[in-house]
N, C-alpha and C positions, 0 to 999 in steps of 0.2 A: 126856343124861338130864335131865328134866324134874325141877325142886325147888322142895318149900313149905314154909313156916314154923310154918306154920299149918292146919289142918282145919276147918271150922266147916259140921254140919250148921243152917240156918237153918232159926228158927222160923217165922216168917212173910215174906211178902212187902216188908213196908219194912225188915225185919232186912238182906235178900239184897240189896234195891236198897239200901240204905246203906253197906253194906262194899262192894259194885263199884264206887263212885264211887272209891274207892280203886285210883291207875291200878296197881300193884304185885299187887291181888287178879282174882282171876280167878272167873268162873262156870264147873261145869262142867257138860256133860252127861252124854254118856258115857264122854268124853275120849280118844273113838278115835283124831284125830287131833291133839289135843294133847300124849300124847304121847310121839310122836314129835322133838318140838322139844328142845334142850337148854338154856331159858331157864328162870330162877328166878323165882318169885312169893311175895310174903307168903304170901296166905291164900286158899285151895283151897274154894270156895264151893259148897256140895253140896246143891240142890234138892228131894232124894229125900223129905222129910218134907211136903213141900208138896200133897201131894193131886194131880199131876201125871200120874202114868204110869195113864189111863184114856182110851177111849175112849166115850162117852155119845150115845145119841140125844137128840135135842132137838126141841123141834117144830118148827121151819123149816130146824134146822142138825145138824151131826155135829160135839160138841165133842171135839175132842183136846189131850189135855196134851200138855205141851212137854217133859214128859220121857217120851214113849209112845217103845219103844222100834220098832227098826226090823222087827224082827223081829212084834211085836205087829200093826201096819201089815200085814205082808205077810198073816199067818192069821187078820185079821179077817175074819169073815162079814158084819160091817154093812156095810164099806168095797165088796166084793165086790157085796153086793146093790144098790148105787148105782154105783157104778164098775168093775162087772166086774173081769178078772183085770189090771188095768192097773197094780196096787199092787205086784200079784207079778210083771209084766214087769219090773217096773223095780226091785224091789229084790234081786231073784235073782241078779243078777249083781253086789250091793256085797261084793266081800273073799271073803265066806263068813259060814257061819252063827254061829260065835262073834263078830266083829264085832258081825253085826245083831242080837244080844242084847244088846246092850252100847249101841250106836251110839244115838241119839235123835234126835227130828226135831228136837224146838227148835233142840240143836245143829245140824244140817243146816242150818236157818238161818239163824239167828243167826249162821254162820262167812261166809254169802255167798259159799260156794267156786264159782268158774268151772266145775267140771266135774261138779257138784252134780247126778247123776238125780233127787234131789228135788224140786229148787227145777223144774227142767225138766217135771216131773210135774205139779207143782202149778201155778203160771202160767198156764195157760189158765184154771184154774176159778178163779183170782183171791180165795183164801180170806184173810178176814179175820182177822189175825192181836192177842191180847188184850194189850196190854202193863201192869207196875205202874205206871208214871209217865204214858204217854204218851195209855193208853186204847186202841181201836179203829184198828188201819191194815191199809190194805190190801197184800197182797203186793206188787204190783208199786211201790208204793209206798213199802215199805221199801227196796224193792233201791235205791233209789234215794236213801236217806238216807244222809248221813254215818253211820261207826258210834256206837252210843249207847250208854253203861252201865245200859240198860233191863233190865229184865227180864220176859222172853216167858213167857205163861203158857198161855194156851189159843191154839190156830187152830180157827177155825169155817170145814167145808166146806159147800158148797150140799146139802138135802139134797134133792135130784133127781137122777132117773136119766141117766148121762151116757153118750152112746157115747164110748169114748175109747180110744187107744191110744200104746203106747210104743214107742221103739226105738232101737239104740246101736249103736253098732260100737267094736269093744276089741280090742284084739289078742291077750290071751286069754278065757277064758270071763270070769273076777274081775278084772280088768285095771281102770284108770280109764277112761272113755270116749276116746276120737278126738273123737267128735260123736254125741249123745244130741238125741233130737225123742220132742215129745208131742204128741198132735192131738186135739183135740176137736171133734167134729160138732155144727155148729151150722144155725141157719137160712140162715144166709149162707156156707154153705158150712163148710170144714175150716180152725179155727184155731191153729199151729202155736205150739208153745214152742221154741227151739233153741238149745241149750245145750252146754258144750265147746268153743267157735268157735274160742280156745280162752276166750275171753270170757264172762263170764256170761250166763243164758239171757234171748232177748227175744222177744216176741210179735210173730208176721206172720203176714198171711192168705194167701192162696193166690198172688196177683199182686203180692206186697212182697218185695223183696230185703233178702240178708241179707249183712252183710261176716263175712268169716273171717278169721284172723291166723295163726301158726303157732307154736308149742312144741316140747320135746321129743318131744313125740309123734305130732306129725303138722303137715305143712303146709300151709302156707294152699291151695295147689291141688290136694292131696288132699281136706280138708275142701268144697273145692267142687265137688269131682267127687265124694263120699260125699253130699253134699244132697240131689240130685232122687233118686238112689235109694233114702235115708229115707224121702225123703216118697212115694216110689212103693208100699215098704212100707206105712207109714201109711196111705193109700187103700186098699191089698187088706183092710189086717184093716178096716179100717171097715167095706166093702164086707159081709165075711164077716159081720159082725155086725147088719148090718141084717134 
């Protein structure tokens, strides 16, 4: 059982990045999966006042707050009208619907999970993500920072029409992934996000190899024998969508 000390909805943005410099405090989001955990913290950091949970056009970009939940994500119409049904591919299959009420992308994240259909989602379109402290970074370039007591505030998606598609394999319908791909149609062809390996997701084009490792839920020579037929999925709906 997860325990705080403390509650503190923040008022503004250097209130929240001030108290998380505090290694003891915690940011949350939705706290779907924290929890779960049975560690103690001071002081339980709660977002919610922040002007966060909307989704906005903008003129070049689609701003999302960091605390837009997942469920918000799946029944937008903006996201849909640029990105097709690819939001609801891929979040129809997290948990169930009380979860994705709950669940937030920031968090998605911000937690850097390996088996993340978010992050795996999102990677190809490479959105730049808003932080208090740090400014402007880009996704694939946070996955690649040590963790920071920043705090995420908007991600800007490209706002252009994108063919894209998603797909997983789970061993039930709600299940975590095995191995999760996203593909985006581009000029140079279909560029791949692949995510679950069971490693965090990475970006390959059509003729890049990918290593795979194994976990509880599937091994490495399953994962490489479920590859090309992800990605042979991924080609047909592209295909259909052309």
């Amino acid at each position: 059982m997860i325990n705080f000390e403390h509650y503190v909805r923040a008022q503004s943005f250097q209130e929240a990045y001030e108290l998380n410099q505090e290694f003891q405090n915690v940011v949350g989001g939705g706290m779907m999966w924290l929890h779960l955990s049975n560690a103690s913290y001071k002081t339980y950091i709660d977002l919610c006042d922040l002007g966060l949970g909307e989704i906005k056009e903008e003129e070049d970009t689609i701003q999302i707050g960091a605390m837009v939940t997942l469920s918000q994500l799946l029944n937008s119409s903006l996201l849909r009208e640029y990105y097709g049904d690819v939001f609801e591919e891929c979040i129809k299959h997290i948990v169930g619907v009380q979860f994705q009420n709950m669940a937030t992308l920031g968090g998605s994240i911000m937690a850097k999970l390996a088996f993340s259909d978010l992050i795996t989602l999102l990677l190809p379109l490479d959105p730049v993500l808003e932080f208090h402290k740090q400014g402007e970074v880009k996704l694939s370039e946070f996955l690649k920072q040590k963790n920071q007591r920043d705090i995420l505030k908007f991600i800007y998606l490209p706002k252009q029409k994108h063919k894209m598609a998603f797909v997983s394999m789970r061993k039930n319908y709600t299940d975590l992934p095995v191995l999760n791909l996203c593909g985006l149609k581009t000029e140079d062809g279909i560029l791949y996000a692949v995510g679950a390996r069971p490693n965090i997701a990475v970006l390959v084009r059509e003729d890049e190899g990918v290593t795979f490792g194994k976990n509880p839920r599937g091994s490495k020579e399953y994962r490489e024998h479920l590859y090309p037929i992800l990605k042979q999925r991924i080609q047909n709906a592209l295909e259909v969508a052309e």
